[in-house]
C-alpha positions in Angstrom: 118.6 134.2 55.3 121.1 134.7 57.9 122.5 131.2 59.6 121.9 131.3 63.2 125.3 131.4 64.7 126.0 134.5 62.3 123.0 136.0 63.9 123.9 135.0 67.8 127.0 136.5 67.0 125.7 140.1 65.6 123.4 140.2 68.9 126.1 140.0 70.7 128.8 141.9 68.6 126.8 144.6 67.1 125.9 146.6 70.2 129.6 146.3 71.7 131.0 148.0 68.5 128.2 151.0 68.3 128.3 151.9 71.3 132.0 153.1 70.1 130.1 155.2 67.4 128.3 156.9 70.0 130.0 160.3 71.3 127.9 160.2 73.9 129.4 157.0 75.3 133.5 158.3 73.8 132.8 161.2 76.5 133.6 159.1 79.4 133.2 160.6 82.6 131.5 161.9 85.9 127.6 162.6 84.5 125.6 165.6 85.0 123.9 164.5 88.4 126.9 162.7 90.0 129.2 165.8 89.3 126.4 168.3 90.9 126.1 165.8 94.0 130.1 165.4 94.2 130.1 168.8 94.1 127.9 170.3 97.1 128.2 167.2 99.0 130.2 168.2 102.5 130.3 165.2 104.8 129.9 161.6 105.0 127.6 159.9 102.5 127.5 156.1 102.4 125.0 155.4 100.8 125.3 158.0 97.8 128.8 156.8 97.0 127.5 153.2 97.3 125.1 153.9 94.5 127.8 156.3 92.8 130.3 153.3 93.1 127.9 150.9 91.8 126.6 153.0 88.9 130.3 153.7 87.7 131.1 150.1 87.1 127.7 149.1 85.0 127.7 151.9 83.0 131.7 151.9 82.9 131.6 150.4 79.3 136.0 150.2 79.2 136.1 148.4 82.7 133.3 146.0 81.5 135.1 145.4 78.2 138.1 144.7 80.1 136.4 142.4 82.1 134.6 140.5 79.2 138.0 140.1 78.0 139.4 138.4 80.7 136.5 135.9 80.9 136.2 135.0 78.1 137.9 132.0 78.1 137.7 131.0 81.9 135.1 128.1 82.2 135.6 127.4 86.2 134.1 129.6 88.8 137.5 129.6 90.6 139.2 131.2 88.1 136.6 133.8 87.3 137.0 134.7 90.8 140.4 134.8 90.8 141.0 137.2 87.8 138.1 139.7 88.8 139.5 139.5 92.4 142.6 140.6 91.5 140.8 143.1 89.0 139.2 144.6 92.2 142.5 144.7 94.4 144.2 146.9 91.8 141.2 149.4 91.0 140.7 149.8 94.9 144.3 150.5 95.7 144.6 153.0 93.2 141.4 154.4 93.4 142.3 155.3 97.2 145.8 156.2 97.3 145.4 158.3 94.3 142.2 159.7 95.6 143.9 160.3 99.4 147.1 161.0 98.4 146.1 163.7 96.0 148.5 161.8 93.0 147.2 163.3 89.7 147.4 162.3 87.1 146.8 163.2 83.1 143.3 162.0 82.6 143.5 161.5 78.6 146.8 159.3 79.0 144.9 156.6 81.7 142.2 156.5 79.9 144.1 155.7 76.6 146.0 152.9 78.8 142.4 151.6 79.9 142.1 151.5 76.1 145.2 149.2 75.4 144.5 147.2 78.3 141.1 146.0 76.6 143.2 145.7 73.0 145.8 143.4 75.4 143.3 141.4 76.4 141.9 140.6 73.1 145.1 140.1 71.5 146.0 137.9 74.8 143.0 135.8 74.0 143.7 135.5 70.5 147.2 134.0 71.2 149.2 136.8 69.6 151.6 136.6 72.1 152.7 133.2 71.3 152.3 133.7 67.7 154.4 137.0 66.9 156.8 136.8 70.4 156.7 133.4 70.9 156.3 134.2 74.7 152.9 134.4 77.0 152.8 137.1 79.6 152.0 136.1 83.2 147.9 136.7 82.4 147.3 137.4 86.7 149.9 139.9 87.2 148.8 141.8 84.1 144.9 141.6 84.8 146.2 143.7 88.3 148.6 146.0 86.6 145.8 146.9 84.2 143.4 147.1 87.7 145.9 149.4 89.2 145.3 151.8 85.9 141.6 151.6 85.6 141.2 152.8 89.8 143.7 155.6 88.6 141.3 156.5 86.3 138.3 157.1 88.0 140.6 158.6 91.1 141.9 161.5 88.5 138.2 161.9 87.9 137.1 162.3 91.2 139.9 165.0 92.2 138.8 167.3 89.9 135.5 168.3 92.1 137.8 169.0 95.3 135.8 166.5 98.1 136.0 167.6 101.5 139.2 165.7 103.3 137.2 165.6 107.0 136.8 161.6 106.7 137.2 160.9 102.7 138.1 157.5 103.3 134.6 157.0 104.5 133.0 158.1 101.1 135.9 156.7 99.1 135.4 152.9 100.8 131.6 153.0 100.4 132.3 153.7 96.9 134.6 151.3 96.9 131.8 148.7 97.8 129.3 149.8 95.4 131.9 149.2 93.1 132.0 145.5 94.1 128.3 145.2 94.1 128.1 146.8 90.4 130.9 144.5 89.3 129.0 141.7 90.6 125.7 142.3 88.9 127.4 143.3 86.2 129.7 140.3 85.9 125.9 137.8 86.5 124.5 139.7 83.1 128.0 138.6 81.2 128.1 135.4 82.7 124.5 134.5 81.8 125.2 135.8 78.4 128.4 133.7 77.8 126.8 130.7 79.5 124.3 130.6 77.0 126.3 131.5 74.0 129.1 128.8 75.4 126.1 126.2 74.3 126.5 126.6 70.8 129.5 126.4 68.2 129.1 129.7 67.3 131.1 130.5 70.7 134.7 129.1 69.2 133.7 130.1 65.3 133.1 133.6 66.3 135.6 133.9 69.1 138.4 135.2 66.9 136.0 137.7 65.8 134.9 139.1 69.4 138.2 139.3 70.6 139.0 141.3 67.8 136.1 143.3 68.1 137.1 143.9 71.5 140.7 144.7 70.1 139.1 147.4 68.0 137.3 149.1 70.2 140.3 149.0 72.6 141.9 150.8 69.9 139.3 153.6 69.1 139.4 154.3 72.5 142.9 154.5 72.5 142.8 157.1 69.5 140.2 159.0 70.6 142.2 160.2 74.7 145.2 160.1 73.0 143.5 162.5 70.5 142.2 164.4 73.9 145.4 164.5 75.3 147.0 166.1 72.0 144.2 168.9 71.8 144.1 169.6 75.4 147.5 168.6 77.0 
């Protein structure tokens, strides 16, 4: 019979790595009914992009990962804070200038950087860095470098469907918000989850294990935009 803590930790392990098998979840994106409202949308939509910006984040499996990574090992509130505020500060800039500015970007190269920033993190948490370089990156600065990637992502995205400039930044803030809102109920579900798994050993005994989970599927998708970018670039 499987021991317990084997079992806590294939609930919790299991899903994050097939949902990496799933191509459906590899074709990261704009879906079907966001795209046709992005589309024929023509003037100022709050609440639509508050629900867009909401949606994107729970269902945005590589910032989530990137998230779970970062909190993994903070126990006090003010930290948690902290990391996802800065997080937030780094998508949002991006997200906007890149959006407003018109900067664009190769889609299939941010995305593979939002891959190595989740393999960063698990490798952060797994002390490689002192181990093999015998130094520790500054974790804040490099939880808002990544940021600044991830908003670049999504802004690529949304230039594709050509949104009407007459008051963008409307739209684009409101999103921004539903962002935040996603990223907090998001961020409650993880926080439950860890909370609860932090009450038994099988947190520090499997913790090499989830990070490197994490690591792996940082890595697949990595392979799979860079993979992208070599077929379509």
């Amino acid at each position: 019979m499987t021991p317990p803590r084997s079992r806590l930790a294939w609930l919790i392990g299991l899903p994050l790595f097939l949902c990496f098998l799933n191509s459906s979840v590899l074709a990261h994106g704009v879906d079907a009914n966001t795209e046709r409202f992005l589309q024929v949308n023509q003037g100022i939509a709050i609440g639509p992009f508050l629900y867009i910006g909401a949606k994107h984040m729970v269902t945005g499996y590589d910032h989530l990962l990137f998230l779970v990574g970062v909190i993994f090992f903070l126990f006090r509130t003010k930290d948690v804070l902290v990391y996802v505020s800065l997080f937030t500060l780094g998508h949002s800039l991006t997200l906007l200038f890149g959006v407003l500015s018109n900067i664009a970007v190769n889609p299939f190269l941010i995305d593979a950087i939002i891959g190595l920033s989740i393999v960063y993190k698990g490798f952060d948490n797994l002390g490689g860095f002192q181990r093999l370089l015998g130094f520790q990156p500054n974790t804040k600065w490099a939880v808002m470098i990544f940021g600044l990637f991830h908003g670049f992502g999504l802004a690529t995205k949304l230039q594709d469907f050509s949104l009407p400039q007459a008051e963008l930044w409307k739209n684009l803030l409101a999103f921004n918000v539903g962002v935040e809102i996603g990223q907090f109920v998001a961020l409650l579900f993880i926080l439950i989850t860890l909370d609860f798994w932090r009450r038994h050993r099988s947190y520090y005994s499997f913790s090499t294990a989830t990070n490197t989970l994490l690591m792996t599927g940082g890595l697949i998708l990595f392979g799979y935009q860079m993979t992208g970018y070599i077929i379509n670039g």
